[in-house]
N, C-alpha and C positions, 0 to 999 in steps of 0.2 A: 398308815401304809396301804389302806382299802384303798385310796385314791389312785395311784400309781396304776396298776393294770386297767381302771377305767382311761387315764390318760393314754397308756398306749394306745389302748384298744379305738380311743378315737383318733388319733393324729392315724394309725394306720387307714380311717375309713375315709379321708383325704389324700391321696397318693398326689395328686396333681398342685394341689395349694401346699403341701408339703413340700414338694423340688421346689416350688418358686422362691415359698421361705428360706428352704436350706441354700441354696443357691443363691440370692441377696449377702446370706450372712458366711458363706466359704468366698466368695470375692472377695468381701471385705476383708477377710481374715488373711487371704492368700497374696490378696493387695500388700498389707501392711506386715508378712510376713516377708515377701522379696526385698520391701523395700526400706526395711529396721535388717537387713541380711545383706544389703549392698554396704549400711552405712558401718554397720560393724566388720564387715568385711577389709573395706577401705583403713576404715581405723588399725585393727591390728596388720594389716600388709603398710601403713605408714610408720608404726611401730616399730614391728622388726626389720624393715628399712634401717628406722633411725638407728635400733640398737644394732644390729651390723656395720655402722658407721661407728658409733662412737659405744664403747662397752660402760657397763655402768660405773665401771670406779675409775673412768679416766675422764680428763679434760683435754683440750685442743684450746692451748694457747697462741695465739696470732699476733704477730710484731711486725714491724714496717722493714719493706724487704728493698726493693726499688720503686720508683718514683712510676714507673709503667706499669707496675703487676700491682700495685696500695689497692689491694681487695676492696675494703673498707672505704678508703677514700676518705680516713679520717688521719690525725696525728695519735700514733700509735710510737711504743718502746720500743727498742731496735732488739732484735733477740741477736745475743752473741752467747760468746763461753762464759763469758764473765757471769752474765745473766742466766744463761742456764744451769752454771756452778751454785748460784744462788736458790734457785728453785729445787735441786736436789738435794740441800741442806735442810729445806722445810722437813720438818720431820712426819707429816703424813706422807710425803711423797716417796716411793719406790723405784722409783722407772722414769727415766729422760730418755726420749726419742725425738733425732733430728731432724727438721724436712725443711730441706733450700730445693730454692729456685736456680735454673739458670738466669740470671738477670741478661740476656742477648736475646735477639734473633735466631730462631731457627724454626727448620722446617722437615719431614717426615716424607722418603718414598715406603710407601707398600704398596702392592697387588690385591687388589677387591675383585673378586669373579673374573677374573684372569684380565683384568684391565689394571694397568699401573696407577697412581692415584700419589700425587704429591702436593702436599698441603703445611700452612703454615701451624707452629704447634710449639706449644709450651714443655720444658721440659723440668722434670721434675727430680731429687733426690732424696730418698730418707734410709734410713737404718733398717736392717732387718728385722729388728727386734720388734718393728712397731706393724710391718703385714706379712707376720709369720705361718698367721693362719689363714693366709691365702695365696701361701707359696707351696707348689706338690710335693714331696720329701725329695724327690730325688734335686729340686733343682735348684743352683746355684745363687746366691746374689753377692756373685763381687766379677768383677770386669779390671782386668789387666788390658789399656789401651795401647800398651806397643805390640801385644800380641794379638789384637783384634783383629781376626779375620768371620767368613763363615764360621770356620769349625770353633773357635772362639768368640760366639758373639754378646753383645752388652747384653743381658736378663732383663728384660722389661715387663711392668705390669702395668695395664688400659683399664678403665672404668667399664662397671658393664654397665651403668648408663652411659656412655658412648656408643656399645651395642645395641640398647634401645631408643636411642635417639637416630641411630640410622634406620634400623626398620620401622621406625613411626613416621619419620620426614624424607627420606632423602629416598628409601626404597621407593616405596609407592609413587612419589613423584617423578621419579627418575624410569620406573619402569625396571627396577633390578631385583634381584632373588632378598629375599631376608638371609640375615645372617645369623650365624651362632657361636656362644665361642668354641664350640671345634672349630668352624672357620679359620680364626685367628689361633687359636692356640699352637704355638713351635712355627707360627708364621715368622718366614726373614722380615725385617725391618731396615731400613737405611733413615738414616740419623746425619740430618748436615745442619749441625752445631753454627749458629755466627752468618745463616743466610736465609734469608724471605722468599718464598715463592708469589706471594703477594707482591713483595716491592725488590725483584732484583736487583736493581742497582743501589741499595743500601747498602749491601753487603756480600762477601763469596765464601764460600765453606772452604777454609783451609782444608780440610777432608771431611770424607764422607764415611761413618764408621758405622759397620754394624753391629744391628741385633736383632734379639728374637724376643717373640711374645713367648713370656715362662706362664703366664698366670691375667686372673681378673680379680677384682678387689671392690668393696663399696667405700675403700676407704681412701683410695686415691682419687685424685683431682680429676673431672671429666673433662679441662680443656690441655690436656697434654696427655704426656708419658710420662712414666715413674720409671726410675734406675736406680741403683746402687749410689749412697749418696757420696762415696769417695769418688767416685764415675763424674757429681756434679762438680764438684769442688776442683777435680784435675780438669774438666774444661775450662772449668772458670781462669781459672791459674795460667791455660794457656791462652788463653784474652788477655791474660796482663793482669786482672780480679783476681787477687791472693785473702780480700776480706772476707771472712768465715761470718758471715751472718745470715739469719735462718729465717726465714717467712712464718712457720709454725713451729710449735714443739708438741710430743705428745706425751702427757702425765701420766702417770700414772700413779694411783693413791690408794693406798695401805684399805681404805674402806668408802662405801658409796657414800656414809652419812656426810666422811669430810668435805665430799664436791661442794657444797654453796662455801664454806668457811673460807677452802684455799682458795676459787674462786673470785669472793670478793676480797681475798687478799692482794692478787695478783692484780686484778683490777683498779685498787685503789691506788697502785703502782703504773699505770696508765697501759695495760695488755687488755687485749678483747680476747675472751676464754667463753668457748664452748662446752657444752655438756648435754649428756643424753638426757641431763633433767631438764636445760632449757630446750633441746630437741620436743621434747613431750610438752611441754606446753606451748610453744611455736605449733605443734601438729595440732593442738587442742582447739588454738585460736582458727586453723584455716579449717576445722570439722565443725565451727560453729555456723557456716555457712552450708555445710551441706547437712544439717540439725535440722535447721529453718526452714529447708529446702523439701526434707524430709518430712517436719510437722505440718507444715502447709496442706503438703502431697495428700499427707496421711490424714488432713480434719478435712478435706474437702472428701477422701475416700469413705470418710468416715460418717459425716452428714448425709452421704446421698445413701449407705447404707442404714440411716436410722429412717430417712424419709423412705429408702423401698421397704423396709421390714417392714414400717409403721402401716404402710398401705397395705402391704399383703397381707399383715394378722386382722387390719381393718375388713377388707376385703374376706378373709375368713370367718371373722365374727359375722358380720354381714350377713352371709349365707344361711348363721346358726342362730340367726334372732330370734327363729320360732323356736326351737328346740330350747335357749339361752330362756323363752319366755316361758314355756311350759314347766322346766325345771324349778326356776321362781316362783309360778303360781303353784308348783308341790310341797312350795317348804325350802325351797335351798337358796341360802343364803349369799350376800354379794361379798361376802368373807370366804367362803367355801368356793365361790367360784371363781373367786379374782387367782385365789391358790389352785384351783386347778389350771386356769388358763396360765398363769403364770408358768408353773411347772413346765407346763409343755412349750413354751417360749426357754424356758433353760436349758431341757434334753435339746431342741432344737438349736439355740446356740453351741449349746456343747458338740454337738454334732457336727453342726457348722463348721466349729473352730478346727477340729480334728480334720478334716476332711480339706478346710480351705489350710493347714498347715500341708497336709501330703501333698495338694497342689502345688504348692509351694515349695515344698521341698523338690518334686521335680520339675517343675521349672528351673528352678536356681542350678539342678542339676546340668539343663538345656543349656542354659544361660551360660555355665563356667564352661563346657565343652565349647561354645560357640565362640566364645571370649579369647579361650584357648589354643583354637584352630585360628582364627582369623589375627592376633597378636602374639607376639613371642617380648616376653620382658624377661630379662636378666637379674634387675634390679630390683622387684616390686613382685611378687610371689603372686601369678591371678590365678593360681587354684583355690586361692581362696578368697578372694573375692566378695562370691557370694557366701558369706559365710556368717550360720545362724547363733547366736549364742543359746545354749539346753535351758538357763533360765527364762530367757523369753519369750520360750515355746509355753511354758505354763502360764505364764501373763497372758501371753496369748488366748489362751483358751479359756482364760478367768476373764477376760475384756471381750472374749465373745459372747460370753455369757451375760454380761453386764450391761454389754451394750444390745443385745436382744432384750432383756427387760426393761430398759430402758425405752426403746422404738416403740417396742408394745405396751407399756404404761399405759398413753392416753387411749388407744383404743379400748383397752381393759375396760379402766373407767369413764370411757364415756358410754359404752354400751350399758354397763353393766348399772350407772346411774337411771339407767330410764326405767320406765312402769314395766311392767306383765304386759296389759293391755297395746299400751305403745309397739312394743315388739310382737306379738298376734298381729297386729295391723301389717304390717310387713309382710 
């Protein structure tokens, strides 16, 4: 322990080769701290993305609905009641929720920043039961069409990726305010079922019915409206479309483990079924490119901080060749000394690490205000963003350390192999 106060006592008698050391190795540290704190960041905001979409003990079964909306674009089972009566007979299963399409033409007036805005749009219907936790308590989902006026309008819920896809694209380019959903929330809507604003003359809106935005959801479709699905079924009906078949259903299962069993049950039965388990490794496969992206970043950060430290303790010994000689010629050993200089390559990683973490930590701090200010996402959580995980803050500072002994290795010993005499010469 005699050695320790000799080590401080000289790194302090160095103030100037000491910043440059410590300063090499808080980059690197503050480097590879932002940028393992974007990748984690990203990761859990795609996460609980997915789980807000799909919760863990359900599935999202998909069946061929019309020949114009075939998601898939594959030969998929037609979901009806028949089929659905089947799937609530499985005995892990709990919960059937319904969700059709309008299989027609239609299209959507609303008011965007006091300018009217009519556009082609998919319309959607499912069960309450299946986005209940994204309806407010006070508000309705069932729609009486012969009473539809204002004061009674259809309940509708919009994707908040719809909200984010306007203030990423359509704002900016357009030159118009961002929006939020108070914008839209208890916004009127007009609803003209059976016509194209695209291709007028395809079609004419028998009427034009309204409603209102109740709510937002990650778990409705971003290229329409969702309604009340009785609401779909009575357009459908007044089209002449009395057939009840359903584009999805949503499962729901007594327990998460059963997901892969009913799963490939359902499947082997010719249905495409989703779940938050293949969400997560879908997510898993598109983070292996920003992995790559990441390690690269981070070995190329990482090289050029072994080649600066390796210079700057070179460059320190350097200085100490005479003093490194004299202590040799007293008797001290290249055992004794490799541990001393070593030591003080560690306090100084340690230091490093610590310090290029605080950088880091505000930066990241900069970063999510700046992120925050200049983007508004609905869908995708960027407070957190940058966001560091507490175990790889100690990694951290055990690979500062690690990697400062490492930089400093060959200097150590190549100084440290030469004569007495050699270094007096210096």
């Amino acid at each position: 322990m005699k050695i320790l106060p000799f080590v401080f006592k000289d790194l302090m008698r160095r103030p100037g080769q000491l910043f440059v050391l410590l300063a090499g190795i808080a980059f690197a540290a503050a480097a590879a701290f932002i940028l393992f704190s974007l990748r984690f960041g990203i990761e859990q905001s795609l996460y609980e993305s997915a789980a807000r979409k799909n919760p863990l003990s359900e599935i999202t079964v998909y069946g061929k609905s019309s020949p114009l909306f075939n998601i898939f674009g594959q030969s998929q089972k037609v979901l009806n009641d028949e089929v659905m009566a089947e799937i609530s007979k499985m005995p892990e299963v709990t919960q059937v929720s319904k969700h059709m399409i309008y299989s027609n033409l239609a299209s959507i007036q609303i008011e965007i920043a006091g300018q009217p805005l009519q556009t082609d749009s998919l319309i959607f219907g499912t069960e309450r039961k299946a986005i209940t936790s994204d309806l407010p308590r006070d508000a309705t989902w069932t729609a009486d069409l012969e009473k539809n006026s204002v004061d009674s309008p259809i309940p509708v819920l919009i994707s908040r990726k719809l909200i984010d896809l306007y203030n990423l694209s359509l704002a900016p380019s357009a030159g118009l305010p961002e929006l939020s959903e108070d914008t839209f929330r208890g916004k009127s809507i007009k609803i003209l079922p059976g016509y194209s604003s695209f291709f007028p003359t395809l079609g004419k809106p028998a009427k034009t019915w309204e409603g209102k935005i109740v709510g937002f959801s990650d778990r409705v479709d971003l290229v329409g409206i969702t309604i009340p699905l009785q609401t779909v079924e009575a357009l459908s009906a007044a089209d002449g479309n009395t057939t009840r078949t359903y584009n999805k259903l949503f499962v729901t299962l007594n327990s998460a483990q059963n997901v892969e069993k009913v799963s490939a049950q359902l499947e082997s039965q010719g249905m495409h079924v989703t779940s938050l388990q293949k969400e997560f490794k879908e997510i898993g496969k598109s983070l292996q490119l920003i992995q790559i992206i990441v390690f690269i970043l981070s070995s190329i950060i990482l090289a050029g901080a072994v080649i600066l430290i390796g210079n700057s303790f070179w460059a320190i010994l350097s200085v100490r060749s005479k003093e490194i000689g004299i202590m040799r010629a007293i008797g001290a050993s290249r055992k004794t000394l490799s541990l001393i200089y070593f030591i003080e390559v560690g306090i100084m990683g340690f230091a490093g690490g610590i310090l290029g973490t605080l950088i880091g930590l505000v930066s990241n701090a900069i970063f999510q205000k700046l992120i925050a200010k200049q983007i508004s996402l609905y869908s995708i959580s960027v407070e957190s963003i940058f966001k560091p995980e507490i175990p790889f803050i100690f990694i951290l500072l055990i690979g500062s350390v690690l990697l400062s002994l490492v930089a400093a290795a060959i200097p150590i010993f190549r100084i440290l192999k030469k004569e007495p005499k050699t270094l007096f010469a210096k």
